[in-house]
C-alpha positions in Angstrom: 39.6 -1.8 -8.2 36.3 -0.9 -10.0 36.3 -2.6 -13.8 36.6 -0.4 -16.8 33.5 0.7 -18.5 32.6 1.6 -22.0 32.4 5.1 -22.8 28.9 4.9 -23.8 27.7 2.7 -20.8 29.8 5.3 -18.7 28.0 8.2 -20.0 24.4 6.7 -19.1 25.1 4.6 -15.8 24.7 7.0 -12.3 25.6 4.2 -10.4 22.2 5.0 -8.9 19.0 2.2 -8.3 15.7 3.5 -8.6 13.5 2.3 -6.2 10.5 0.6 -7.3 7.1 1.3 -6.0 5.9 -0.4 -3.4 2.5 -1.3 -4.7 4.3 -2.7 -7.9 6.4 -4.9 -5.5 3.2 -6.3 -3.5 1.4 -6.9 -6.7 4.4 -8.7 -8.6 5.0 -11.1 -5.2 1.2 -11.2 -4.4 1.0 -13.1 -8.5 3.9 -15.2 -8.0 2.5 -16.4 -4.5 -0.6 -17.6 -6.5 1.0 -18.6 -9.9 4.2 -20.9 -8.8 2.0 -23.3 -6.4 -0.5 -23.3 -9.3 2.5 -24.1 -11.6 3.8 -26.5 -9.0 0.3 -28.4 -8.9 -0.4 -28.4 -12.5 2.9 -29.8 -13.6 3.6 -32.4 -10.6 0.4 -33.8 -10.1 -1.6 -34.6 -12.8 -5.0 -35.4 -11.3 -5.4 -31.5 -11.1 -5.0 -30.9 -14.7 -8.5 -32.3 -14.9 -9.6 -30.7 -11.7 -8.8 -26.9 -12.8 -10.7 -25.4 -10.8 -9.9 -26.6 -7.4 -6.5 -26.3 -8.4 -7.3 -22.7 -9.0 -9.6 -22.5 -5.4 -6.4 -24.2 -3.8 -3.6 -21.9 -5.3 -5.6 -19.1 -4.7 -6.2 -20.8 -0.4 -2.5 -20.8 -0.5 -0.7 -17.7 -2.6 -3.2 -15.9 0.2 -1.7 -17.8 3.0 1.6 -17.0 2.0 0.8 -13.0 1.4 -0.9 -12.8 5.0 2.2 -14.9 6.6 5.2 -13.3 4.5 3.9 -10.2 3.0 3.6 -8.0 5.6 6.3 -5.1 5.5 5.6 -4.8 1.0 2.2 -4.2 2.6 2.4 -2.2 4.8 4.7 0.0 2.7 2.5 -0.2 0.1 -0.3 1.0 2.8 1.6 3.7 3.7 2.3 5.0 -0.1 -1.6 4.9 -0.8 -2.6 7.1 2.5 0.4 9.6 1.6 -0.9 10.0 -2.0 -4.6 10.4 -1.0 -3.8 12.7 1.7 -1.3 14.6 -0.9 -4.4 14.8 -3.1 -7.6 15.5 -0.4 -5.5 17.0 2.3 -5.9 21.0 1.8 -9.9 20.3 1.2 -10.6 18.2 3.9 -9.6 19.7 7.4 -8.4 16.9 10.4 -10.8 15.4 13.2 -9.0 18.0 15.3 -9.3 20.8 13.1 -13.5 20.6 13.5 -12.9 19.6 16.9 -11.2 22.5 17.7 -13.6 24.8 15.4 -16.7 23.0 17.4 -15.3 23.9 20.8 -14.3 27.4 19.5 -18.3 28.0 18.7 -19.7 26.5 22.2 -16.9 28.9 23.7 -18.1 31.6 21.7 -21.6 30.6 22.3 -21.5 31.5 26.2 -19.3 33.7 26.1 -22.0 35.7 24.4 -24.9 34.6 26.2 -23.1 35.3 29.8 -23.0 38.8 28.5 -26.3 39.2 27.9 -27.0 38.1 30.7 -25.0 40.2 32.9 -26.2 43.6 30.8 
């Protein structure tokens, strides 16, 4: 049995999540991987406070570890969103490999075609 609602909640809720962008969700876990072992260092061992910056150099050694090793599918769909937008964007201007492959062949064809003509007249 579902629990009652409040009219007004009722009115606004869809019961629908949005789904968050995936280069939003790599950049949020790609900060955390380099802030919580530079929390964990600066507030458990307190010979780094004095040493900053090699507690920076090794937060930085291990929130990239930690992307390389566990990041991998935010990623990759975060890859994937970037080519779809930039082909959205250049795709009508800028025509495919093939397309000027095919074009290229098209003219050589062309090409002798023509001059085995004129050579036959």
């Amino acid at each position: 049995m579902r629990p009652r609602m409040s009219p007004c909640f009722a009115a606004t809720y869809t019961g629908v999540m949005k789904k968050l962008p995936p280069v939003l969700v790599y950049s949020v876990l790609r900060l955390l991987a380099f802030l919580v072992p530079l929390a964990i260092m600066w507030f458990f061992f307190p010979i780094m406070r004095e040493f900053w910056y090699i507690t920076a150099i090794f937060a930085a050694l291990i929130g990239m570890s930690i992307s390389i090793i566990f990041l991998r599918k935010p990623l990759s769909g975060t890859s994937a969103e970037i080519y779809e937008r930039r082909e959205a964007r250049t795709g009508d201007r800028r025509p495919t490999v093939a397309a000027q492959d095919a074009v290229a062949e098209d003219a050589v064809l062309d090409d002798a075609a023509t001059e085995r003509r004129q050579t036959e007249n």
